[in-house]
MARBAGU-818750 format. One record per atom (N, C-alpha, C, O): x, y negated, z; residue in three letters. Coordinates in steps of 0.05 Angstrom, whole numbers, plus 5000, padded with zeros to 4 digits. Layout:
% MARBAGU-818750
XYZALA;...
% end
This chain:
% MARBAGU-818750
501750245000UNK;500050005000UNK;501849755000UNK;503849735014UNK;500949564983UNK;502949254981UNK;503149155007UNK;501649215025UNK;504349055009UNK;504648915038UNK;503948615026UNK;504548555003UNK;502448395045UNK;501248215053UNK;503647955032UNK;505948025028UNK;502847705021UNK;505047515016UNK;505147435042UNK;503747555058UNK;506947175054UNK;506847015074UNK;504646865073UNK;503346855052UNK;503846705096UNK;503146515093UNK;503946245069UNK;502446115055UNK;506446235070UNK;507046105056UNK;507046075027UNK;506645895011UNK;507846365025UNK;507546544999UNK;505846474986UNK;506146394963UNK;503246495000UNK;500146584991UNK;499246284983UNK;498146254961UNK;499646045002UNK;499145804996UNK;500845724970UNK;500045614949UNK;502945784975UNK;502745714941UNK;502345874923UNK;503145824900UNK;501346044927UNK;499946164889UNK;496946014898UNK;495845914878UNK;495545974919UNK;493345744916UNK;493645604909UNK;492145584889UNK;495545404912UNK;495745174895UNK;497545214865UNK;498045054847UNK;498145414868UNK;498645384832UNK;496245554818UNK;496845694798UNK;494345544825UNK;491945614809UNK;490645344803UNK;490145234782UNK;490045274829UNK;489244974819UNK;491044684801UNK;490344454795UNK;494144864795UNK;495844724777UNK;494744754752UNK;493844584737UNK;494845084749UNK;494845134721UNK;491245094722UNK;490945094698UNK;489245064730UNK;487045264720UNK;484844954737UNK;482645004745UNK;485544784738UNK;483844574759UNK;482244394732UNK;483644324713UNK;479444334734UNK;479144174713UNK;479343924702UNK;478043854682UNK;481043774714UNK;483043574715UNK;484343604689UNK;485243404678UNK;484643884675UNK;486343924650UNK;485343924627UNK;486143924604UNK;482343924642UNK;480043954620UNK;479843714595UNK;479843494607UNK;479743684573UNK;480043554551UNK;478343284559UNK;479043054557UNK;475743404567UNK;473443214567UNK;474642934594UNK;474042704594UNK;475843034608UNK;476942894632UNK;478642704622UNK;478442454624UNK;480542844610UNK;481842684593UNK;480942384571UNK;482442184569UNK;478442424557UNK;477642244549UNK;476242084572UNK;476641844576UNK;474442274588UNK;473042044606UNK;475041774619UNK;474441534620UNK;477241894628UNK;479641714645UNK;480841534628UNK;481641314636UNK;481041594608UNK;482041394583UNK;480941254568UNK;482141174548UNK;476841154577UNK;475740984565UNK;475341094540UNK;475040924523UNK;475341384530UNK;475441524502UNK;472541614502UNK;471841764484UNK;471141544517UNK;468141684519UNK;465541434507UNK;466041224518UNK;464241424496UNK;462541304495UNK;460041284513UNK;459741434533UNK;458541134507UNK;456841104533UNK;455141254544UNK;454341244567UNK;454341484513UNK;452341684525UNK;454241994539UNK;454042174555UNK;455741894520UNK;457842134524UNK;457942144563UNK;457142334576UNK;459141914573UNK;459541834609UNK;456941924618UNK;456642044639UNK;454041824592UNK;451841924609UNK;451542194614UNK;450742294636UNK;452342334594UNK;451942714596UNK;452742784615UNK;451542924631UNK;455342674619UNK;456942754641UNK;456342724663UNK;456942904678UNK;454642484675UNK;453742354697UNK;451042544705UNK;450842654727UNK;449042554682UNK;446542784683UNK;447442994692UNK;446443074713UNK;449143104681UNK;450243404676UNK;451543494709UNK;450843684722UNK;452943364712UNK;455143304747UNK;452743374769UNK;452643554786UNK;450843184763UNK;448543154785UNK;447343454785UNK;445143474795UNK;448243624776UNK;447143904777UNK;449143994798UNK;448444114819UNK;451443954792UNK;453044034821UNK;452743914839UNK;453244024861UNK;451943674837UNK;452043564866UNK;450343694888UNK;450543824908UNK;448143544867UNK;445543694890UNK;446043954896UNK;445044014917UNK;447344184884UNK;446544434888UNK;449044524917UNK;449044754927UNK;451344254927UNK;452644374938UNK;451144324967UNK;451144544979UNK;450144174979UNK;448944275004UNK;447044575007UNK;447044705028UNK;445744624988UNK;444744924982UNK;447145184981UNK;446445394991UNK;449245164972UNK;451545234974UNK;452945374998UNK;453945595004UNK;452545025013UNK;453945045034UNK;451945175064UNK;452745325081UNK;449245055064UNK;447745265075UNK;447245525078UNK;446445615099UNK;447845725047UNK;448545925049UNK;450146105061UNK;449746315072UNK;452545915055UNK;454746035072UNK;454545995096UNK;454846195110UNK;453945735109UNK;452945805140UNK;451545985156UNK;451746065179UNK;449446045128UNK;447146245138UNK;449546525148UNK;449146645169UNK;451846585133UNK;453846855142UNK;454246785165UNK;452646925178UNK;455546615183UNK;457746505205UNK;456046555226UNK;453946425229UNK;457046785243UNK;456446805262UNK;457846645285UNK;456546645306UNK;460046525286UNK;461346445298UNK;459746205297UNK;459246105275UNK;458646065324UNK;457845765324UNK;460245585320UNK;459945435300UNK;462745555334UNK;464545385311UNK;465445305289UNK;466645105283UNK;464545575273UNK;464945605252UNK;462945355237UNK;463445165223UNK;460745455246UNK;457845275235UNK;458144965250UNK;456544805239UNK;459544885269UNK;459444695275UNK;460944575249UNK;459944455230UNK;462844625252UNK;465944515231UNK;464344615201UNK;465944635182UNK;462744645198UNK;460744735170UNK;459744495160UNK;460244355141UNK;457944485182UNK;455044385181UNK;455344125161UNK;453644075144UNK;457543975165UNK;458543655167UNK;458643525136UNK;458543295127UNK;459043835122UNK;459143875094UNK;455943815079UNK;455843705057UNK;454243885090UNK;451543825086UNK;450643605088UNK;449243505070UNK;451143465113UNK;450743205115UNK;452342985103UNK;451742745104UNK;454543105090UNK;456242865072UNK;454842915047UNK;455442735030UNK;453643035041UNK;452443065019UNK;448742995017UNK;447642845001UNK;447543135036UNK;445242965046UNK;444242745052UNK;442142635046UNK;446442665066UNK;445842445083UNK;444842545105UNK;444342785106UNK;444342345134UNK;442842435153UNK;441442105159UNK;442141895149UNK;439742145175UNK;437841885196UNK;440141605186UNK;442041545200UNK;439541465162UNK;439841245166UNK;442941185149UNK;444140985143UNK;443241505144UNK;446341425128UNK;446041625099UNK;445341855094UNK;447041435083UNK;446541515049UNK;449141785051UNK;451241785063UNK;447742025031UNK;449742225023UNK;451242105002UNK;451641874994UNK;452342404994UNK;453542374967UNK;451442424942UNK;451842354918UNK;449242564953UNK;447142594928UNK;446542304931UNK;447242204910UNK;445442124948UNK;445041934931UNK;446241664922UNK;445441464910UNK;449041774935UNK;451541584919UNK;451541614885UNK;451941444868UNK;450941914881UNK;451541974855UNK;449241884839UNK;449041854815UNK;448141864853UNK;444841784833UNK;445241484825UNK;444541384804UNK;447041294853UNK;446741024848UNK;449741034818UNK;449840864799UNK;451141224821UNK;452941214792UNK;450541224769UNK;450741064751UNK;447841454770UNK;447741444755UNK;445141234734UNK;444541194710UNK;444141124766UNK;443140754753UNK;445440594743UNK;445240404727UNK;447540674754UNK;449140484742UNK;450340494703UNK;451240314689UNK;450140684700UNK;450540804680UNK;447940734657UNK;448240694633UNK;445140744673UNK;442440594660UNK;441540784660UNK;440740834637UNK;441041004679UNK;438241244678UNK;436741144706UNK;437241044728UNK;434541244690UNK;431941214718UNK;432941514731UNK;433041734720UNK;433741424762UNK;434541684774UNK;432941914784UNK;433542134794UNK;430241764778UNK;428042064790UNK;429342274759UNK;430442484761UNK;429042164737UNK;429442274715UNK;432542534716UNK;432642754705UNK;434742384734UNK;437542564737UNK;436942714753UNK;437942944751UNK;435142644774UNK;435042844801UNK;433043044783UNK;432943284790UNK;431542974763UNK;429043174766UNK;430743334751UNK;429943564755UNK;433143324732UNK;434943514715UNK;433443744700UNK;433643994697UNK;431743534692UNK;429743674661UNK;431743684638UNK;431843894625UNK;433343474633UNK;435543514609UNK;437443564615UNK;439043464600UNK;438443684632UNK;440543784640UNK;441544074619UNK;440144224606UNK;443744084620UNK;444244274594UNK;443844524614UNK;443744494638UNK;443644844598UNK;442545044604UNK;445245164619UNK;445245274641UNK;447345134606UNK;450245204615UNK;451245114638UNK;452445274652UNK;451044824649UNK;451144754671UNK;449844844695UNK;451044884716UNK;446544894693UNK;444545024711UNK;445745324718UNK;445545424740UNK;446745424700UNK;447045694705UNK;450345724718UNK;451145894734UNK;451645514708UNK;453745534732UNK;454045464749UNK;455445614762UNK;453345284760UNK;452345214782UNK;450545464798UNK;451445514820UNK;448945564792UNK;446745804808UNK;448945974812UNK;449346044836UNK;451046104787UNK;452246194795UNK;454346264812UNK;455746464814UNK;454446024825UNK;456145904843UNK;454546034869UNK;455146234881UNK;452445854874UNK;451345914898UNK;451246164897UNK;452946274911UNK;449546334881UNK;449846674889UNK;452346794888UNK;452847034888UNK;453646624887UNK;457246794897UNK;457646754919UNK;458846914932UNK;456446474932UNK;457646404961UNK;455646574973UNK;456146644997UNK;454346634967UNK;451146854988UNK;451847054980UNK;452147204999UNK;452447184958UNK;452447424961UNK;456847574976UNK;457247734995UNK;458347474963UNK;460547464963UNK;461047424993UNK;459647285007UNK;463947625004UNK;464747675033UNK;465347285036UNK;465947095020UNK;464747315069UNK;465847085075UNK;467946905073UNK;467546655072UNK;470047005073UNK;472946955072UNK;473046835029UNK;473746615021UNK;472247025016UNK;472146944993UNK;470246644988UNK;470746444974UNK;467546725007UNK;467146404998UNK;468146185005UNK;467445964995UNK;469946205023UNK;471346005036UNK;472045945021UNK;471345725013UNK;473746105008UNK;476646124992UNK;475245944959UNK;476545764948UNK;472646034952UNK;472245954927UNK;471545574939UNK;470645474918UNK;471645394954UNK;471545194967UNK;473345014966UNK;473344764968UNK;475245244961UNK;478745084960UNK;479544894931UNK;481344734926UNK;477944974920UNK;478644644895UNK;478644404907UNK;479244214893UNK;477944364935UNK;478344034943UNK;480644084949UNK;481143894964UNK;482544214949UNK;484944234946UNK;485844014927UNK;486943824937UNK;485644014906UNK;485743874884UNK;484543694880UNK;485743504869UNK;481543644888UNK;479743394889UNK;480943044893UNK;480342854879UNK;482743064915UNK;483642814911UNK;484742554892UNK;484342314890UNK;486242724880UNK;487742654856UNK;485642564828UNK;486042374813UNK;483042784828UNK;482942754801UNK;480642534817UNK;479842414797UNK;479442414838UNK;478342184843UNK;479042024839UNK;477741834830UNK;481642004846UNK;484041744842UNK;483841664821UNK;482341464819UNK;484941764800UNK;484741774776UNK;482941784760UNK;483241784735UNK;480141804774UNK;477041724757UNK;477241394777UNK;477641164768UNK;477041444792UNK;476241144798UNK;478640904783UNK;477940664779UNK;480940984775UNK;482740764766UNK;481340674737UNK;480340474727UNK;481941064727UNK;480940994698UNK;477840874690UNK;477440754669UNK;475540924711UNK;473540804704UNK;472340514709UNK;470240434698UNK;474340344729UNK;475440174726UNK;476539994715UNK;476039754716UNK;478340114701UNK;480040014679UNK;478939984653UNK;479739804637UNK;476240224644UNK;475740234624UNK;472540184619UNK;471940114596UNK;469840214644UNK;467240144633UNK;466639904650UNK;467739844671UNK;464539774637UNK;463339534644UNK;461439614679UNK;461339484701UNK;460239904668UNK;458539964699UNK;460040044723UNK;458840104744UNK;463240034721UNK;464440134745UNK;465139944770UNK;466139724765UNK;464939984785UNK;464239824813UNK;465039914835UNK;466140124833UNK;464939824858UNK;464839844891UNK;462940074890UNK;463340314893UNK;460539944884UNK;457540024883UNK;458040324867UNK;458240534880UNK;458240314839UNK;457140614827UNK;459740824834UNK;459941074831UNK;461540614843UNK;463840914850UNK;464440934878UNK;466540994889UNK;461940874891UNK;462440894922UNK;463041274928UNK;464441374946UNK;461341434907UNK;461341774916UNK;464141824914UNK;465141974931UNK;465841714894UNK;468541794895UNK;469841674924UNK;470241854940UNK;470541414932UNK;471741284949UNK;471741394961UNK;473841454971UNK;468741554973UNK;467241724999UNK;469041945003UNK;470442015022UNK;468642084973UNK;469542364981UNK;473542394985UNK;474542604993UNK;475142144976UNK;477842164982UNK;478242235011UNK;479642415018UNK;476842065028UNK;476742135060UNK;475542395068UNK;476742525086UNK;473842475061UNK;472042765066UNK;472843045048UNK;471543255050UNK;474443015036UNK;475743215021UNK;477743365035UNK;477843595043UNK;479843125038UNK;481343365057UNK;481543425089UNK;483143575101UNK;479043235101UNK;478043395124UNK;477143695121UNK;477743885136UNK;475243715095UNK;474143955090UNK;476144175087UNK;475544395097UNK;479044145070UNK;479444265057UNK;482344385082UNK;483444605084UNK;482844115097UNK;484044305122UNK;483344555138UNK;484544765144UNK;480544435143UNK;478944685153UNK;479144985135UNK;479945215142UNK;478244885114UNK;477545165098UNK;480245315085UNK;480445545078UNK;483045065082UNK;485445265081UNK;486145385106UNK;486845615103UNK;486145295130UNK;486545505153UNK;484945675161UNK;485645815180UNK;483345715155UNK;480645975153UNK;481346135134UNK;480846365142UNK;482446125108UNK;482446315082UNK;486046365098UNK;486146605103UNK;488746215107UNK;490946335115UNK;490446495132UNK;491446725131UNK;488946415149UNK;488346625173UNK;488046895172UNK;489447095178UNK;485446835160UNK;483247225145UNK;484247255126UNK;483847495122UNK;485547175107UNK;486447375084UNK;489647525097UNK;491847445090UNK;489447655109UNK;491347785117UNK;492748085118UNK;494348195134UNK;491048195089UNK;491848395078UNK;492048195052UNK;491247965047UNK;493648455034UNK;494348375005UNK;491748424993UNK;490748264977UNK;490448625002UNK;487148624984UNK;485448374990UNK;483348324978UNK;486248245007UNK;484348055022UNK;484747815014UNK;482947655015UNK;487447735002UNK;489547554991UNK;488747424951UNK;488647214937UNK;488247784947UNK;488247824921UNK;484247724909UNK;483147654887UNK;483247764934UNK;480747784936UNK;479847374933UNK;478547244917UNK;481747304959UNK;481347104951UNK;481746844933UNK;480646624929UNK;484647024922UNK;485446814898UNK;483246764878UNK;482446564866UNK;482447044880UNK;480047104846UNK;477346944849UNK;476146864828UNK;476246904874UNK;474746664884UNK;475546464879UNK;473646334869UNK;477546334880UNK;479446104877UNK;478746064842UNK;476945904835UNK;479846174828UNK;480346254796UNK;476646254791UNK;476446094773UNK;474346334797UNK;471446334798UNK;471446064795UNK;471245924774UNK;471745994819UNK;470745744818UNK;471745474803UNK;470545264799UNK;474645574795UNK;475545344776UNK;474145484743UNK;473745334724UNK;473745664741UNK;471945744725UNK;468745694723UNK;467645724701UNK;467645644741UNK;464945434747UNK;465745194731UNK;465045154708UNK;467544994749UNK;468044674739UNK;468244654708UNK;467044494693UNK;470644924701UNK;471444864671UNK;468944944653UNK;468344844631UNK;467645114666UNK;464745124642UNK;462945004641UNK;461345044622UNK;462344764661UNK;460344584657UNK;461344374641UNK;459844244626UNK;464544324642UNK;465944114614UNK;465644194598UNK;465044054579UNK;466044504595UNK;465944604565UNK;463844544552UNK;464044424530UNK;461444634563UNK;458144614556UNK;457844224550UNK;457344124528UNK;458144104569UNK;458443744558UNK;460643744533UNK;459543754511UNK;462543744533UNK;464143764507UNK;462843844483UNK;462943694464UNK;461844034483UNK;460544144453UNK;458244104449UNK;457144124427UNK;456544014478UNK;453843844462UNK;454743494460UNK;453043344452UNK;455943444464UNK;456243244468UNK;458643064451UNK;458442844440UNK;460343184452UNK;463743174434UNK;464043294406UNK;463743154386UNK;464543544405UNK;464743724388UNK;464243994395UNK;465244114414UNK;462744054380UNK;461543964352UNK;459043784354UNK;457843684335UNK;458243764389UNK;455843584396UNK;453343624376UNK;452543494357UNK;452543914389UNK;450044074380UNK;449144154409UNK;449744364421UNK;446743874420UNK;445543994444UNK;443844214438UNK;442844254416UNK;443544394461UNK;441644594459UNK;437844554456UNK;436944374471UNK;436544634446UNK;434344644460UNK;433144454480UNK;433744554502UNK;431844214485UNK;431344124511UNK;433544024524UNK;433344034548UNK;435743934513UNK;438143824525UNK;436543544524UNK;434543464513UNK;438843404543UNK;439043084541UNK;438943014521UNK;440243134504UNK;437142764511UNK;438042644476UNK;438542294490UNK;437442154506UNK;440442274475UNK;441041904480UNK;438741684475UNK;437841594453UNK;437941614506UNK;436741444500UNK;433441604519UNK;431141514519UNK;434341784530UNK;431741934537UNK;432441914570UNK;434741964578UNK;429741804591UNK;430441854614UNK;432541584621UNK;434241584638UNK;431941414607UNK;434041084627UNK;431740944628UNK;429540974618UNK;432840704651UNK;430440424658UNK;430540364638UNK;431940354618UNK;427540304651UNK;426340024619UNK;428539814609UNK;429239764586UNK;429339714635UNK;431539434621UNK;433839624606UNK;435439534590UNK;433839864612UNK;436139924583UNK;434840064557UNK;435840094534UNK;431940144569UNK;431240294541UNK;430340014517UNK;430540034492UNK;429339754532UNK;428939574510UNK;430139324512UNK;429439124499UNK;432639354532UNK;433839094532UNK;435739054510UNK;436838834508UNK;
% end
């Protein structure tokens, strides 16, 4: 039987998954950060995103629902409410919504994610039924992209900044938010996955979670990219430009 990497070992082939395989590398990112996107194009993206968002407090409830450990769920819970909101304080769902008035959609229209592409919905679900069905330790482990999260915020907020008229205090407050709340989370959830993965099957188990879930991110760009980029052949009931914004942008 293999014997175990180190700790140390093991942390870095985590983070060289999220080198090679994080969607930061993704093509479409690349234009968004470089002002290479046009306006509906930022919108797809903005529609399309809000499928992850909302779906990660559902996510993350799941996985609570495993933790028998009440600390565990304490140091959980916090993840829900940065994303919820609680009594009196805005989440990140509806930070992201104010990106996506800012952008010129009526946001009952993003939240209700009637045009949301079919490829996104399904990766996303597929996400959640990995964290519910999938051992605990792995869903931890599939969590660990905020490993990486920092950076590619940085670098949306410079570039969207630098490059659209709607970027702001205001519509990029969900990014600002999450530079501070990322790697609180992500301390937690790397010393939970060093801890328990402490066989090589357990190790190997959770890299491949790791590798899932950067496989989630990269297929919801993929799916925006080709309805949207190239060859930009929405599906069926996708978003069409111009469908689902306020009045002051649909006839201003």
């Amino acid at each position: 039987m293999s014997q175990p990497m180190s700790r140390e070992a093991f942390e870095a082939k985590l983070r060289a998954i999220g080198d090679a395989r994080y969607h930061d590398k993704h093509p479409f990112h690349g234009m968004l950060h470089g002002g290479d996107c046009t306006q509906d194009q930022v919108r797809a993206w903005v529609l399309n995103r809000y499928c992850y968002q909302a779906a990660i407090p559902r996510k993350d409830a799941a996985l609570m629902s495993r933790c028998e450990e009440i600390e565990m769920r304490r140091a959980w819970r916090s993840r829900i409410e940065d994303h919820d909101g609680s009594a009196g304080e805005e989440g990140g769902i509806a930070r992201w919504l104010r990106l996506a008035e800012a952008v010129g959609f009526d946001r009952r229209y993003v939240a209700s994610m009637t045009g949301a592409l079919p490829a996104c919905k399904f990766a996303v679900e597929a996400y959640v039924r990995f964290v519910r069905d999938a051992t605990l330790l792995e869903a931890v482990a599939s969590s660990l992209t905020e490993l990486f999260a920092p950076k590619i915020h940085r670098d949306r907020i410079a570039g969207l900044l630098r490059h659209y008229e709607f970027a702001d205090e205001n519509s990029l407050a969900y990014f600002r938010t999450r530079l501070d709340q990322a790697p609180k989370d992500v301390a937690f959830g790397l010393a939970y996955v060093l801890e328990h993965a402490d066989t090589a099957e357990k190790q190997e188990a959770a890299a491949a979670a790791l590798i899932f879930k950067t496989d989630v991110l990269w297929a919801q760009l993929d799916a925006i990219y080709g309805a949207y980029v190239s060859p930009g052949v929405p599906p069926p009931g996708a978003w069409a430009p111009g469908e689902g914004l306020k009045d002051v942008d649909r006839h201003g």
